[in-house]
C-alpha positions as a Markdown table, in Angstrom:
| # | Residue | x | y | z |
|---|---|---|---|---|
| 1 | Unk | 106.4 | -28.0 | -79.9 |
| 2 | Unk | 106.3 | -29.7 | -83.2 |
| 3 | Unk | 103.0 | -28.2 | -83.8 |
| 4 | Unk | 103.2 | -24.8 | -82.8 |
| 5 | Unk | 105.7 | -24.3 | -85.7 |
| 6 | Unk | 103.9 | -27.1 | -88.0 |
| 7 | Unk | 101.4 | -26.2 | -90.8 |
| 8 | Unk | 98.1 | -26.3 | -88.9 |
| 9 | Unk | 98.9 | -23.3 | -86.8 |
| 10 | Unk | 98.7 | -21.0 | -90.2 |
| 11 | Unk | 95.7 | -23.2 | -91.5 |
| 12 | Unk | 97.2 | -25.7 | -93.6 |
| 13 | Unk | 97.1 | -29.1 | -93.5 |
| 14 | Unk | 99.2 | -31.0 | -91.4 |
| 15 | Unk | 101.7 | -33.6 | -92.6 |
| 16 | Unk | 103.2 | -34.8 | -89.4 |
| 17 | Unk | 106.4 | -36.2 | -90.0 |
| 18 | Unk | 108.6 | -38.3 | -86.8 |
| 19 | Unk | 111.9 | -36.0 | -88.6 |
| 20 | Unk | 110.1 | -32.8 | -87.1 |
| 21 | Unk | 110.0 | -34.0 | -84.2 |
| 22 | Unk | 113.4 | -35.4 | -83.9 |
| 23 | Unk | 114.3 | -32.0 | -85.1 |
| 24 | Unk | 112.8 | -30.0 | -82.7 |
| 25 | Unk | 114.6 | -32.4 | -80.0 |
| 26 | Unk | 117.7 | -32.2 | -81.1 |
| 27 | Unk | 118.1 | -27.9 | -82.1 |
| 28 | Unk | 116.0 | -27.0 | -79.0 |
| 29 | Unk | 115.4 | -30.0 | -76.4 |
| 30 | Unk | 118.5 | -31.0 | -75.7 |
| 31 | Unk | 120.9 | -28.0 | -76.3 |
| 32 | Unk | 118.7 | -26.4 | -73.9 |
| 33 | Unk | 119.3 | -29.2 | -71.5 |
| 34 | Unk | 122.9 | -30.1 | -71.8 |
| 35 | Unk | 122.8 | -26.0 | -70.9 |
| 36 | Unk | 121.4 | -26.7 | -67.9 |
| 37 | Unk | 123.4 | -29.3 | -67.2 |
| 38 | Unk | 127.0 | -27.5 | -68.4 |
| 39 | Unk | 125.4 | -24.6 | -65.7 |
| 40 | Unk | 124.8 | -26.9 | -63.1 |
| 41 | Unk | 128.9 | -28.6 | -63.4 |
| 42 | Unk | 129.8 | -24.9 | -63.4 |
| 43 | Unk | 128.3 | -24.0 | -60.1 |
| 44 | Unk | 129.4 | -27.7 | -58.9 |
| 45 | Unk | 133.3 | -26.7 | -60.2 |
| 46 | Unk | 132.7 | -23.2 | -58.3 |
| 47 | Unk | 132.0 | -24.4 | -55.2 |
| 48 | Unk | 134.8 | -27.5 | -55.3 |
| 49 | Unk | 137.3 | -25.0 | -56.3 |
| 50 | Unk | 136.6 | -21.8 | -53.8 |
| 51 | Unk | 134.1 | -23.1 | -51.4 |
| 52 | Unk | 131.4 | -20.3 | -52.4 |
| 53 | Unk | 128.0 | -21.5 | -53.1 |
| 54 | Unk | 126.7 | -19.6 | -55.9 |
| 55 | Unk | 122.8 | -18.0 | -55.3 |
| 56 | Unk | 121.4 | -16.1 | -58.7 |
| 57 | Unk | 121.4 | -12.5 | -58.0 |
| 58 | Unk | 118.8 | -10.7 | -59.8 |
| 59 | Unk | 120.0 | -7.3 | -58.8 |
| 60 | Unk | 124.0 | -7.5 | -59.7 |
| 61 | Unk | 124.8 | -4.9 | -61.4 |
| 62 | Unk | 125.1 | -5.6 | -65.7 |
| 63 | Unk | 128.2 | -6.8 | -66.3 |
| 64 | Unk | 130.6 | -4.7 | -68.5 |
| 65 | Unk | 131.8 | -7.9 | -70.7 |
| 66 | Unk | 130.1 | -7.6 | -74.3 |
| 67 | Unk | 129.2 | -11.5 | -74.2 |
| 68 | Unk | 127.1 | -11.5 | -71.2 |
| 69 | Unk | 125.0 | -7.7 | -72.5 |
| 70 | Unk | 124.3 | -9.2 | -75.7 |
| 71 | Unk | 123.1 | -12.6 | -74.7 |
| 72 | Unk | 120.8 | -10.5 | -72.0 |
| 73 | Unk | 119.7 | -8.3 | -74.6 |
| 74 | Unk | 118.8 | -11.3 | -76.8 |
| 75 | Unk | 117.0 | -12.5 | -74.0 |
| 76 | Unk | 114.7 | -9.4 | -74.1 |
| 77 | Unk | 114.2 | -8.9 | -77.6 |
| 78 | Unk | 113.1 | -13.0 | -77.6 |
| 79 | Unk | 110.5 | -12.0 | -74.4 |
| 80 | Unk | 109.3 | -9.3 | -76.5 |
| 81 | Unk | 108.9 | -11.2 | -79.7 |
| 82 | Unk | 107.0 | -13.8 | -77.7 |
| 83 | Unk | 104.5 | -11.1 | -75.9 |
| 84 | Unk | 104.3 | -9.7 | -79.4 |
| 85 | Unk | 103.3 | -12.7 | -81.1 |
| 86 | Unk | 101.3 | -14.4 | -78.8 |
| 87 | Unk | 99.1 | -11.6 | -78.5 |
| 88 | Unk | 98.6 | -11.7 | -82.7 |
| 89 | Unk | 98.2 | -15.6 | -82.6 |
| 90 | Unk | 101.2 | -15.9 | -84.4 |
| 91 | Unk | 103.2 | -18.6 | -82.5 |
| 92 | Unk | 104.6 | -20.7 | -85.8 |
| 93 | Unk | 106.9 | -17.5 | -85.5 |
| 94 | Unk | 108.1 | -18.0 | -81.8 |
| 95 | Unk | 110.0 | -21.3 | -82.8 |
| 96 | Unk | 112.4 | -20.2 | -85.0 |
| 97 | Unk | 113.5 | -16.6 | -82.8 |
| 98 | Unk | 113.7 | -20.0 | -80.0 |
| 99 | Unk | 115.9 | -21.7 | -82.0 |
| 100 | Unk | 118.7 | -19.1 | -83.1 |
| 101 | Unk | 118.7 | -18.1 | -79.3 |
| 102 | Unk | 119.4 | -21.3 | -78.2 |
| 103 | Unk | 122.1 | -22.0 | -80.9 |
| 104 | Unk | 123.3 | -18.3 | -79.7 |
| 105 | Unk | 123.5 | -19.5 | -76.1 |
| 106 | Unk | 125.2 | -23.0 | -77.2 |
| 107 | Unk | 127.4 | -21.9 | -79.8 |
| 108 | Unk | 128.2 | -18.6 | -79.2 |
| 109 | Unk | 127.7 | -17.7 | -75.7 |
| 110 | Unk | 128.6 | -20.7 | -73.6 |
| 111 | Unk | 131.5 | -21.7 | -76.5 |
| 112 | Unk | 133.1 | -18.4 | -75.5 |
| 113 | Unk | 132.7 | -17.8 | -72.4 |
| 114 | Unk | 133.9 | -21.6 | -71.5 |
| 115 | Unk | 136.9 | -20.4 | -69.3 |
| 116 | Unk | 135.3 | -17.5 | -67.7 |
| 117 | Unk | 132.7 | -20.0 | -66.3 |
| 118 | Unk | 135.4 | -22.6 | -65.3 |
| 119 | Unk | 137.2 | -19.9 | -63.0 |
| 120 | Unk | 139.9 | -19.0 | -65.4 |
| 121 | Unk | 139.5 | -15.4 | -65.2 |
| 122 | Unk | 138.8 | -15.0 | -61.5 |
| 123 | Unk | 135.8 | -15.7 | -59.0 |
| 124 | Unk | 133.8 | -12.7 | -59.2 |
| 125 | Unk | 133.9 | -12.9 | -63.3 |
| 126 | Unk | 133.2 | -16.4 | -62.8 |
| 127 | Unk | 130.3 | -15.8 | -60.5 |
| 128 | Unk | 129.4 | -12.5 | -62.8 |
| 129 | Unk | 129.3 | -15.3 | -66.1 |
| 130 | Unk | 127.2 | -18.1 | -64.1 |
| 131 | Unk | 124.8 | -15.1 | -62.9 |
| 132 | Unk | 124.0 | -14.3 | -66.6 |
| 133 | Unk | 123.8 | -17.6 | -67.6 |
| 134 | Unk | 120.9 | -18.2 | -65.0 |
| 135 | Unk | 119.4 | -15.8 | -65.8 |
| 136 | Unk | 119.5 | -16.5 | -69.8 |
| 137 | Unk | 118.3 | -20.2 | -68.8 |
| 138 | Unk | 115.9 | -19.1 | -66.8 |
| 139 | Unk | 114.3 | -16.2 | -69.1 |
| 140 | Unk | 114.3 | -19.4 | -71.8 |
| 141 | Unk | 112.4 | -21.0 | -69.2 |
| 142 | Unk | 109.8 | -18.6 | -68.0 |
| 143 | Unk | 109.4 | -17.2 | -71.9 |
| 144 | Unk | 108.5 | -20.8 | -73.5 |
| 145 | Unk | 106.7 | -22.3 | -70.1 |
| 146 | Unk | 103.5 | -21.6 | -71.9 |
| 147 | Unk | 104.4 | -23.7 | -75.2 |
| 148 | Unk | 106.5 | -26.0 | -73.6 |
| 149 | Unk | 104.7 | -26.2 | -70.0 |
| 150 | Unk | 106.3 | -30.2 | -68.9 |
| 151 | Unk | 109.4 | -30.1 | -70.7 |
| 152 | Unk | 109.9 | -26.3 | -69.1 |
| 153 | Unk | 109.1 | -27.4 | -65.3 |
| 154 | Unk | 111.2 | -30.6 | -65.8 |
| 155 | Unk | 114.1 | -28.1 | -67.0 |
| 156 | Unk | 113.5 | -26.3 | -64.6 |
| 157 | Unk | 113.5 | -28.4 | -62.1 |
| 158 | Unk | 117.1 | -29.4 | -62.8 |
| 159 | Unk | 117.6 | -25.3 | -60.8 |
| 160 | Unk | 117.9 | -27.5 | -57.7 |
| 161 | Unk | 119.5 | -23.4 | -56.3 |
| 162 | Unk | 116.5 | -21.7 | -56.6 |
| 163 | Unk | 113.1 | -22.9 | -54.5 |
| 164 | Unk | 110.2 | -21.5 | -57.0 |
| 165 | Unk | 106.5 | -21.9 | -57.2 |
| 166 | Unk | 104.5 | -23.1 | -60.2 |
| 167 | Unk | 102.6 | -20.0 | -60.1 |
| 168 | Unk | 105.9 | -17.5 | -60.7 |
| 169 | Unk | 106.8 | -19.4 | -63.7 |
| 170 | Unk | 102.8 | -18.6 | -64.5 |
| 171 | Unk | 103.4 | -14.8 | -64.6 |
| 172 | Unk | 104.8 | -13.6 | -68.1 |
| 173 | Unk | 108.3 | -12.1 | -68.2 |
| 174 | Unk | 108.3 | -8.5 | -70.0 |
| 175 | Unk | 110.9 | -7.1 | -71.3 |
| 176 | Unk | 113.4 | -4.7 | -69.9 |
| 177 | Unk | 114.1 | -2.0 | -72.3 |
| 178 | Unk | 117.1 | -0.7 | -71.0 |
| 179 | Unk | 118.8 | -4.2 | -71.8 |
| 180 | Unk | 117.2 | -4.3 | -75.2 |
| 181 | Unk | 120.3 | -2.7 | -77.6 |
| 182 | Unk | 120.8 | -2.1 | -81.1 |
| 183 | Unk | 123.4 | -4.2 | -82.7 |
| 184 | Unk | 125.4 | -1.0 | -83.0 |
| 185 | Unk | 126.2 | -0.5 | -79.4 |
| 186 | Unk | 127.8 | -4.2 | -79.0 |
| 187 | Unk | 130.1 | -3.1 | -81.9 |
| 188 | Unk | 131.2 | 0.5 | -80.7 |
């Protein structure tokens, strides 16, 4: 990952440096993870708490709470960025769009959303919140599987809920333009 945003990829010459490296580990790696993991006590804390075992619905209806149609839309617009750039063999601009979405997810999303995925505002909201945080995890997952290929299945893996097949992560998300929004419509 350190060198698909390093130098090299534009044609320069490459200074490798350990910092990058511990950089990229510690803004994408393991937020990303500890995601996961914060996910995984949520579903663990569902279960304890009200017996229901939570199962990713892909076809629940969007939920009405801003938090959870902007971090979707993010999701979208980052799927589309990828496609995008990919296709231009531009990926030294993937890393950064990876980066703010993860800090968005960690700092933002998951930081506000802390007691609506604890239960505190009922089990469907609760179940509503975990559904879009799977599926934010998981678009991270599918999106950067082709940069990140090990450190993508390993996370992945940790989705002990979900029984999937190398070859689906292999097919390329696209973007749903219906969830894609303008920054005006979270604020109206």
């Amino acid at each position: 990952m350190f060198l698909v945003n390093s130098p090299i990829v534009r044609g320069e010459n490459l200074r490798f440096r350990e910092e990058g490296v511990r950089e990229v580990i510690s803004r994408v790696l393991l937020p990303w993870v500890n995601s996961v993991r914060f996910f995984l006590g949520q579903v663990t804390l569902l279960h304890k708490t009200t017996g229901v075992q939570f199962m990713y619905n892909p076809h629940a209806p969007v939920s009405e709470n801003v938090m959870d149609r902007w971090i979707l839309a993010r999701c979208q617009s980052l799927i589309k960025l990828v496609k995008d750039e990919m296709e231009a063999y531009r990926l030294y601009t993937i890393l950064p769009r990876l980066l703010d979405l993860v800090d968005e997810l960690t700092n933002w999303y998951i930081r506000f959303n802390r007691q609506r995925l604890k239960g505190g505002d009922g089990k469907e909201d609760t179940i509503a919140a975990l559904n879009t945080l799977f599926e934010t995890l998981f678009t991270l997952c599918r999106t950067m599987v082709r940069i990140l290929r090990e450190d993508t299945i390993r996370i992945h893996a940790d989705f002990s809920l979900t029984v999937l097949v190398h070859s689906f992560l292999d097919r390329e998300p696209l973007p749903n333009a219906a969830r894609i929004h303008s920054r005006r419509s979270f604020c109206s």
